[in-house]
N, C-alpha and C positions, 0 to 999 in steps of 0.2 A: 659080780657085774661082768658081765659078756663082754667082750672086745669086738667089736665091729667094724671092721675096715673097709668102709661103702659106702658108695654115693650118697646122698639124700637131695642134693638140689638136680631139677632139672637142668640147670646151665653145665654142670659141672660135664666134662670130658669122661666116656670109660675109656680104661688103660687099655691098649693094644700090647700083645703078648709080648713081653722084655725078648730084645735078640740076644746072640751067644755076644756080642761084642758092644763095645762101649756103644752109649747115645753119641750122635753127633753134636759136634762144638754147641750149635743155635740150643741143644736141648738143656745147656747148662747157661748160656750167655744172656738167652733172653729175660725178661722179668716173670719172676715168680705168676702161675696162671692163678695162684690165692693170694693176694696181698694183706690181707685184712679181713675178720669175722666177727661182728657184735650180736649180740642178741637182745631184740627187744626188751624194758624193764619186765614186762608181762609175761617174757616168756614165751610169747606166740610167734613171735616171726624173728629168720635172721638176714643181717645185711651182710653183704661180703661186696669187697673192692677186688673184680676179678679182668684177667686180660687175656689177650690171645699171642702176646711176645709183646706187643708194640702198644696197643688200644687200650685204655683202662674202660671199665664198666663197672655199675654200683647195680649191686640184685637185689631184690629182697624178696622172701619167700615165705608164709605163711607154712607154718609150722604140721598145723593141726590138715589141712588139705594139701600140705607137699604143690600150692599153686604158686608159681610166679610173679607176683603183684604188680612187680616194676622192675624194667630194666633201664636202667639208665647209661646211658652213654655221653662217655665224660671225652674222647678221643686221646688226645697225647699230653693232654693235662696235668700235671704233678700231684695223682693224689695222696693224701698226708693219713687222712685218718675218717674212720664216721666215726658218732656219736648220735647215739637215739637220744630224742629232747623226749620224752614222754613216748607213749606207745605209739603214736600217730605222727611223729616227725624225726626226720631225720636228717640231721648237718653232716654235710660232706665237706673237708677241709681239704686247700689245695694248697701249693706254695706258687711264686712266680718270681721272677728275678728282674727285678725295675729298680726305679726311684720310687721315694714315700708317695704315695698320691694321697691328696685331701679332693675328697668329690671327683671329679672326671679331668684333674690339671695336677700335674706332677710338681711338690712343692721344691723336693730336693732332690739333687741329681746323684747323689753318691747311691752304686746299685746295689743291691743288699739282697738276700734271700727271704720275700716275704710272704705271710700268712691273709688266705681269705677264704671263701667259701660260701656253700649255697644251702638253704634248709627245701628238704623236698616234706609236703604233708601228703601224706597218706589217704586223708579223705577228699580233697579236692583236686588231687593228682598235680598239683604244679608247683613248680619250686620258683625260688627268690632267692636275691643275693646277700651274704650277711654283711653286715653293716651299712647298708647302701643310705643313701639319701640321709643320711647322719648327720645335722650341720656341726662346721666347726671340727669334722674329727676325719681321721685319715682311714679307708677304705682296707686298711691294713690292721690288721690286731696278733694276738698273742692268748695262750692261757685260755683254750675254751674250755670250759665246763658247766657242769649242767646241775642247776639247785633249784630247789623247791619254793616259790616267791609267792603268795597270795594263796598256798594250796594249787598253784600250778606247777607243773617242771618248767623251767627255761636257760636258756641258753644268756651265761655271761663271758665275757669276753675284756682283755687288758686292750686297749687302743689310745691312741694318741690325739687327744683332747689340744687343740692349737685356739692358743689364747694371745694375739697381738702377733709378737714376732718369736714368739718360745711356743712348745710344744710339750705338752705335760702325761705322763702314762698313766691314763684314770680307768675305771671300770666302767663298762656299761652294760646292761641289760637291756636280748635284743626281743625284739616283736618277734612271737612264731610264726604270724599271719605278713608281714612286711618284710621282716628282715631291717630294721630302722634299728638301732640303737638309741639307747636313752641312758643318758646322762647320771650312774648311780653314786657313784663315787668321784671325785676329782683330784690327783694326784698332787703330787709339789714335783718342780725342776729336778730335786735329787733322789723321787720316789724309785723305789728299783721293784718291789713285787709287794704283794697283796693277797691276804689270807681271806677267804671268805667262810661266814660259816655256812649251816644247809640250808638258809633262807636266801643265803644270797649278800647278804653283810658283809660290808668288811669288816673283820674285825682287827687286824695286824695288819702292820704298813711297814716295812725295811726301805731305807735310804743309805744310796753313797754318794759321798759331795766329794768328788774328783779335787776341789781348791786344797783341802787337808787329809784326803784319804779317806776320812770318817764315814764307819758305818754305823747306824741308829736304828734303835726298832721301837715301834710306836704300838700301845695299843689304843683302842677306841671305847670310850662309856659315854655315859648318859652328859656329862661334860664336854665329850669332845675328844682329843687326839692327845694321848698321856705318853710321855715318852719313858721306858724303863732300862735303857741301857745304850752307850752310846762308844766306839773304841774304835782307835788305829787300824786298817786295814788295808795297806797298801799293795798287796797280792791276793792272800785267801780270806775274802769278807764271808763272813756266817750264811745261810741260806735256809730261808724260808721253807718248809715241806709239807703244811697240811695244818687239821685239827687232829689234837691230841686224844689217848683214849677215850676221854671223859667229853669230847665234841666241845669244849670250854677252852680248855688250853691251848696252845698251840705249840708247832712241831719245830726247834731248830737245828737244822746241821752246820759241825764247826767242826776243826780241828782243834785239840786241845790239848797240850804237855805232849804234844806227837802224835797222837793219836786222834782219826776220826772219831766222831761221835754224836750223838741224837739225843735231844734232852726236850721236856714238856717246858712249858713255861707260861705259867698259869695269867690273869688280866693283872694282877695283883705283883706281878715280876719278878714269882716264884720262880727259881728253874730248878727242877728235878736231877735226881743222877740220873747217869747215862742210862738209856734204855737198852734192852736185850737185842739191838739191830745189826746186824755186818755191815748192811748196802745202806747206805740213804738212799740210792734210787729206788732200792725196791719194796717201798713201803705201800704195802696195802689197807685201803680204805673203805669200809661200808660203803655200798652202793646207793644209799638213799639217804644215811645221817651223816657218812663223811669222815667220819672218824678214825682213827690209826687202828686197825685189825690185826694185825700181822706184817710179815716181812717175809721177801726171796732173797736169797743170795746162793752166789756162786761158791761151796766151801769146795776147795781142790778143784776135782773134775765133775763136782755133785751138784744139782740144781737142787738146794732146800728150802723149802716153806715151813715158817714157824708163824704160828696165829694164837694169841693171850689166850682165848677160849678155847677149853678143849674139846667144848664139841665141832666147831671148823677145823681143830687139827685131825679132827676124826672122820671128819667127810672129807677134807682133802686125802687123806691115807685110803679111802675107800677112790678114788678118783685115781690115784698113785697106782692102785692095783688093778685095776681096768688095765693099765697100761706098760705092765712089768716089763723090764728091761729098757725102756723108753724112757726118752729126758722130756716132763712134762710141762708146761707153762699156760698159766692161766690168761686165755686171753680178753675173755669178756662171762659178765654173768648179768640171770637176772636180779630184780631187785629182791627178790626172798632169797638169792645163794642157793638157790635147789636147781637150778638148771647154768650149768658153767661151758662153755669152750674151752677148749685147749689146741694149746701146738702141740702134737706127740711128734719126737723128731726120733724116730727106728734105725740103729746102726745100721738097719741091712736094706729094708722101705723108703729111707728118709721121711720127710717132714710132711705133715698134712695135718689139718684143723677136723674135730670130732668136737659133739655134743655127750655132755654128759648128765643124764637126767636121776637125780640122787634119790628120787621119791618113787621111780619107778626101779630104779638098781639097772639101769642099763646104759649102754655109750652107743654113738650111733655115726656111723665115720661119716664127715661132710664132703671131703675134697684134699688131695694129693694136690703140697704146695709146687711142686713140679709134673707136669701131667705127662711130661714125653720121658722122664725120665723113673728106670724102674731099679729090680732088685740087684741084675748083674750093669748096672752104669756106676753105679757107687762104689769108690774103693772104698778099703779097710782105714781108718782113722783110729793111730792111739796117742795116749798122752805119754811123753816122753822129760826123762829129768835128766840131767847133767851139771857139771861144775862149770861157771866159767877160770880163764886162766891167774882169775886174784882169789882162788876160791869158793866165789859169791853161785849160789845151789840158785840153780834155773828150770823151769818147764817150759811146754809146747806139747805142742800135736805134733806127728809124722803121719802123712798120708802116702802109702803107698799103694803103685797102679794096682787093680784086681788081677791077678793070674798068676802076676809077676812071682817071681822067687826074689824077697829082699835083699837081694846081694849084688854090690856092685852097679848099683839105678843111676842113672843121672838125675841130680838135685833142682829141684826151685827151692832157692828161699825167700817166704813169704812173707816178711815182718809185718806187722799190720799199725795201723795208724796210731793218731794222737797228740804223742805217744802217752797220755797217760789213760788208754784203754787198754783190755788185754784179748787175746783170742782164748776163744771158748771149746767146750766139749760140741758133738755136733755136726751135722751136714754143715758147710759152705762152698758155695756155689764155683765159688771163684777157684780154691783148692782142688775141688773134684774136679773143675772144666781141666785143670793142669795133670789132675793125676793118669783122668782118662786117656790123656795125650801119651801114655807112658813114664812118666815123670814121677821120682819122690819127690813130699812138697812139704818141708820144714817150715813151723810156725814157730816162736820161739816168745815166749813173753820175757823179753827182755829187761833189765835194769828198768825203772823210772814205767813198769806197767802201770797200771790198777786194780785192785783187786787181792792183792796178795799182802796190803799190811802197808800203816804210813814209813817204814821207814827202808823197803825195798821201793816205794815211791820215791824216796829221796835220793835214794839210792844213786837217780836217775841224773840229778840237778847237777848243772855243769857237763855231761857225759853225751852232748849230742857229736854224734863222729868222732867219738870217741871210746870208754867200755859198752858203752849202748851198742855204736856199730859192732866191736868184737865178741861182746855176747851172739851175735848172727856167726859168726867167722866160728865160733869155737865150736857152737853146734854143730857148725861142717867137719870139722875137726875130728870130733867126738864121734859123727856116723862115718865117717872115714877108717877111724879105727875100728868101727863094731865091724867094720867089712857091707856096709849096709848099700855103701853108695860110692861112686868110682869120683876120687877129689878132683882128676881132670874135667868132670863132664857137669859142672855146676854155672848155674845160672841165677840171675835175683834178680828177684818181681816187688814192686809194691806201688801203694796210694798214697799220699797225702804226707806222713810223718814217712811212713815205709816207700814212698816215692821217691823221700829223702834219702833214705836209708839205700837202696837201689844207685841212687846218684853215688852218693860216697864210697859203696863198693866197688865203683869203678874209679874213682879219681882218688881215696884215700887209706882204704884198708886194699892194698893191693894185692895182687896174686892170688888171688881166694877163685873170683868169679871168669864165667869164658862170655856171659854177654850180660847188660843190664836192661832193664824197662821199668820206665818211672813214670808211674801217671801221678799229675797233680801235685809233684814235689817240688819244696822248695831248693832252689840253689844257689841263692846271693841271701844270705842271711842276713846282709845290712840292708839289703831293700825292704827284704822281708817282714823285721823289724820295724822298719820306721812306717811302711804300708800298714800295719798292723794298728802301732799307736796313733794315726793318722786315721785310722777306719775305724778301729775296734775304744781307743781308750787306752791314757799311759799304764791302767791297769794291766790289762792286754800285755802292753808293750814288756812290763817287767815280767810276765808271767812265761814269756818267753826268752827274755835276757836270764832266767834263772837256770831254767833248761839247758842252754847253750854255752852257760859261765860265761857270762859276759856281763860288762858294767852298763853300757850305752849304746844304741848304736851305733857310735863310731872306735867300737871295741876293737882294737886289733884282732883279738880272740875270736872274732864271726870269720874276718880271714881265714883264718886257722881250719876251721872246717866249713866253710862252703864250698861246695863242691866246684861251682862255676869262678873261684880264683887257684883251681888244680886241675886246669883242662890239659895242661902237657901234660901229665902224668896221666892220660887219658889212653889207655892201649887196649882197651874191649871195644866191641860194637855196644853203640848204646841207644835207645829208643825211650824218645818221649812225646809222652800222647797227654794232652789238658783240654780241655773244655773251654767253649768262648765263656761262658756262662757263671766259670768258678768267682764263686764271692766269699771261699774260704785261704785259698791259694790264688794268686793272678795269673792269668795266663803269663802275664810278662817274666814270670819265673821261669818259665819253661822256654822262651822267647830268649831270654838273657843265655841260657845254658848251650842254646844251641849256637848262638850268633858267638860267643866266647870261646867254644869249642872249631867253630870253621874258621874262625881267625886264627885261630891255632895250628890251621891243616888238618883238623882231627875231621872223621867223616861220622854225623850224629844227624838220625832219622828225625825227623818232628811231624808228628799227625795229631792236627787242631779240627777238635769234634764242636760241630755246630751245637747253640741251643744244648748245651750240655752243661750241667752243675756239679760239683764236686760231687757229690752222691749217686753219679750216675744212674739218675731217678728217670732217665727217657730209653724205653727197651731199644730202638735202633741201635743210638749212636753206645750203648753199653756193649751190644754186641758186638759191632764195632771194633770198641777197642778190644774186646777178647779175641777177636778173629785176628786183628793186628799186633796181639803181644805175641801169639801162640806162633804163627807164621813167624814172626822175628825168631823167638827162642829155638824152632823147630830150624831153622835157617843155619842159625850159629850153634847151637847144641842138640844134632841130631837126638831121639829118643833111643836108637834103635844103631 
C-alpha cells in the first residue's frame, strides 16, 4: 500500500516551500487548520471540522467526484465533534459555557461547560438544532451516539428530563428531520450513565446516591429494571464502557486489588475475568453492532492496537505499514471497516489526517493538521528516563530547538495537566511553539500520571507540591548533569495541574527556576477544594483531598502547599494568564494569587483572556496567551 502524502479536499491549503528557519510563533499558536475527519458509514463522503487560526468551518466532500457539497460555517463557535447520523446527515456538536437552560429561559445559574448541537441533512440542504422544542427537557445533553431504531440510523443523546422541581438524566431519541427529542428512557435522581444496545435500548443503567456513596448497576428485561450489584464508592465508583463482545453483555471498568481492569457482565450478573485491555478509554467498537472489538493503548512510547479477531489485527497491520515510522490512530471508519482515517503524526512531517482504502491497497493524504507549519519548524522530540531523588524510575519527552547543539540550552519545564494524565510520544504544539523559540522543553510524567500502572498512580496521592513537584526539579537536575542544558537559564510553563506546578516552582520548591507562567492553575487550594465540592460533588471534593493529603478542606495541609499562602517566598518573575470562561479552574485562583502576591510587594503580571475556557478551544485568545507566555519567558530568560 502506497503512502500518499496529498491533498484530496478542495478546501484543504497547499503547503508553501518550508523556510531555512523556524515557522513564526501564530504558525504554532493558532488552532489546528484540521480539527476533526469522519467519514461517511457509506464510505462516500468525508466531513472535516476545518479553520483558518480563528473561524471553524464543517466541509463535506464527496468522495467519488472530489466535489464540495457543503461548507459550513460555524464562525468562533466551540466545535466538539461530527458524527454522520446515516449517510445523509450529519450532527455537528458544540460546547458553550452558560447556565442549564430548559427551552429559551436559563433554569440554573451555576456556569458549567455544556454540550449542544446542530444536524445538517444532506438532501435538503438545511440544518436544525438538536434537542430544541423538547418539552420538559433542557437544551443541553451529553453522550451522543448513533444506533439503528426501526431499521433507521439515529441520533441518541443523555439530557436532562425536569420533572417538578428535580431534574432527572434520561435518554432520548432525536428527530433527524426536526431535531426534537423524544422521551426513550427516563432516568431516577441518582441515575449516572446508560448503556444502550444497537437498537437504541437501554439496556444497563449505573447510579450514585451522594446520601451513602453507593454505587448500583441495574440491568433491564422483559420485567423491568433488575438490579445485580450494589457497593461503597466514596472516591473511584466503577464505570460504564459499552456492549461487550457478544453485543449482550456489557462492559465494566473498576479498579480491583490495585489494579485497573475491564470485565463483561452478562443480564444475568455474570461478571467475567478481566479482559486483555490496558486503556479503558481506548476501547474499540463495531461501527454498526457496537460491540467491544479491540483496544489502543499507549504501552511505553508505542501507540498499540489489539483487536479479538485476527483478521482486523491483520488490516490494521496492513494500515500500520502504509505508514511506517509514524504513530497512527484511528480516527473514523466506514461502516464495513474497509475504508478508515487516520492521524499519522511524522517525527519530521508532523500530524495530518489520510484515508485508507483497504480494498483498493491504497492510502490517500487528506490534509496537514498544521498547514503553515513544515519539515525544518519541527524540532527533534525524544523520550527521556531518569531516577527521581527517592529512587522512583521516571519518563518524558525532551524536545530540543532544531539546529541546536544539545549542550548547555536554556530549559522550559512543561509538566502537563490533571495530574492524573500523562504526556505522550508526538507533535505538540505547545512544546514545539517553546522549542522553535530556542528553548529545551522538558515534559516529565511525574509521580500520580496515568498510564504507567495503578500503583505509580498512587504513587502520586498526597504528593501535590510535593515528590510530584520535585520529580520536575530532578529532571532539571539530571539534564544539568548530562551537560544538556545550562541549570542557570531555566524557566517553567504549565496549565491547569501544570499551571499549579508552575506556581509552586516559584513560591515552593526554590532555586530551580529564573521565571514562572501559570495558566489556569490552581493556588489557594482551600478555595479550590470547597469550590469544587460546592460545583463538582463531595465526590469531586475527596478525589482531590486525596491528591493533596489532606483530610478536609480546612486541612492545615492545603496551607502547606498552596502556593498563594508562600507569596514572600516569592523571588522569580511570575505570569498568570486564565480565562473569564474557566468552569474547570475559576478565574478567582488566579485573581487570589495575584492580589496575595502585591500585598506582599512582590511584582506578578495577570492577563485575563476574554470568552475563553480552560481548553483554550477559541484560536484568538489561545494565541494570545502563547504570544504572552513566550514574550514573558524570552524577557526573563533570554534564548540566546
Amino acid at each position: 500500500m502506497a503512502r500518499i502524502r496529498r491533498h484530496i479536499l478542495g478546501l484543504a491549503l497547499a503547503l508553501t516551500a518550508a523556510p531555512a528557519f523556524a515557522a513564526p510563533l501564530e504558525a504554532y499558536g493558532k488552532l489546528p487548520s484540521i480539527e476533526d475527519v469522519a467519514i461517511s458509514p457509506d464510505g462516500a463522503r468525508l466531513a472535516m471540522i476545518a479553520t483558518d487560526g480563528e473561524k471553524r468551518s464543517v466541509a463535506i466532500e464527496d468522495l467519488a467526484s472530489h466535489k464540495l457539497e457543503a461548507n459550513l460555517q460555524a464562525g468562533d463557535a466551540k466545535l466538539r465533534a461530527i458524527l454522520w447520523v446515516g449517510p445523509n446527515h450529519l450532527a455537528v456538536i458544540r460546547s458553550v459555557t452558560s447556565g442549564i437552560r430548559l427551552g429559551d429561559s436559563f433554569v440554573i445559574g451555576v456556569r458549567g461547560e455544556h454540550v449542544m448541537g446542530f444536524d445538517y441533512n444532506l438532501t435538503t440542504r438545511r440544518a436544525h438544532g438538536l434537542m430544541s422544542n423538547t418539552p420538559s427537557a433542557s437544551n443541553f445533553f451529553s453522550s451522543p451516539r448513533v444506533r439503528t431504531a426501526n431499521g433507521e440510523p439515529a441520533l441518541f443523546v443523555d439530557a436532562a428530563f425536569f420533572r417538578e422541581s428535580r431534574s432527572e438524566d434520561s435518554v432520548y431519541r432525536l428527530d433527524p428531520e426536526t431535531g426534537r427529542g423524544q422521551l426513550v428512557e427516563e432516568g431516577r435522581p441518582q441515575t449516572a450513565e446508560f448503556v444502550l444496545d444497537a437498537s437504541g435500548d437501554a439496556v444497563a443503567e449505573a447510579a450514585f446516591n451522594d446520601r451513602d456513596d453507593s454505587w448500583s448497576l441495574r440491568f433491564k428485561d422483559g420485567a423491568g429494571w433488575r438490579e445485580v450489584r450494589r457497593e461503597i464508592a466514596p472516591i473511584d465508583m466503577p464505570s460504564l464502557r459499552g456492549l461487550g463482545r457478544d453485543g449482550r453483555s456489557i462492559l465494566v471498568s473498576e479498579v480491583l486489588e490495585g489494579q485497573p481492569i475491564v470485565r463483561e457482565v452478562t443480564p444475568a450478573g455474570v461478571w467475567s475475568a478481566p479482559l486483555p485491555v490496558h486503556d479503558d478509554s481506548g476501547l474499540i467498537f463495531d461501527p454498526v453492532k457496537h460491540n467491544l472489538i479491540g483496544s489502543v493503548s499507549l504501552q511505553g512510547d508505542a501507540r498499540a492496537y489489539e483487536f479479538f479477531d485476527a483478521r482486523d489485527q491483520q488490516a490494521w497491520a496492513a494500515v500500520e505499514h502504509a505508514f511506517a515510522g509514524q504513530s497512527v490512530e484511528l480516527a473514523s471508519w466506514s461502516d464495513d471497516r474497509r475504508k478508515i482515517v487516520v492521524l499519522a503524526d511524522s517525527p519530521t512531517d508532523g500530524p495530518g489526517y489520510a484515508l485508507v482504502d483497504l480494498d483498493a491497497g491504497k492510502a490517500s493524504w487528506i490534509a496537514n493538521q498544521y498547514d503553515q507549519i513544515g519539515p525544518n519548524d519541527i524540532s527533534p522530540r525524544k523520550p527521556v528516563s531518569f531516577k527521581a531523588a527517592d529512587g522512583l524510575a521516571l519518563t518524558g519527552y525532551l524536545t530540543t530547538p532544531r539546529g541546536r547543539d544539545p549542550k548547555a540550552l536554556p530549559l522550559i519545564v512543561f509538566p502537563h495537566g490533571g495530574p492524573a494524565a500523562r504526556d505522550e510520544p508526538g507533535f505538540d504544539w505547545w512544546a514545539q511553539a517553546m522549542a522553535s523559540r530556542g528553548y529545551a522543553v522538558l515534559q516529565v510524567n511525574y509521580r500520580g500520571s496515568n498510564g504507567f500502572g495503578q500503583p505509580f498512580l498512587e504513587a502520586g496521592y498526597g504528593q501535590w507540591g510535593r515528590k510530584m513537584q520535585t520529580d520536575l526539579s530532578d529532571g532539571v537536575r539530571w539534564l544539568a548533569a548530562q551537560g544538556v542544558i545550562d541549570p542557570k537559564r531555566v524557566c517553567i510553563v504549565g496549565a491547569s495541574y501544570g499551571g499549579y506546578a508552575a506556581l509552586a516552582g516559584a513560591t515552593l520548591d526554590l532555586g530551580v527556576y529564573r521565571c514562572a507562567v501559570s495558566y489556569a492553575g490552581p493556588a489557594d487550594l482551600r478555595a479550590m477544594v470547597g469550590w469544587s465540592g460546592d460545583y463538582e460533588g463531595m465526590q469531586a471534593r475527596r478525589y482531590w483531598l486525596r491528591y493533596m493529603g489532606a483530610k478536609d478542606a480546612g486541612d492545615p495541609a492545603l496551607a502547606a502547599i498552596s502556593p498563594a499562602a508562600h507569596v514572600d517566598a516569592l523571588n522569580i518573575p511570575l505570569l498568570l494568564i486564565h480565562g473569564k470562561d474557566d468552569t474547570v479552574v475559576p478565574l478567582a485562583q488566579s485573581r487570589i494569587m495575584a492580589n496575595d502576591a502585591r500585598a506582599a510587594g512582590k511584582r506578578v503580571d495577570l492577563e485575563v483572556l476574554d470568552s475563553t475556557d480552560h481548553w483554550l478551544t477559541r484560536g484568538a485568545t489561545r494565541l494570545q496567551m502563547l504570544r504572552a507566555a513566550m514574550a514573558f519567558v524570552e524577557k526573563n530568560n533570554p534564548p540566546n
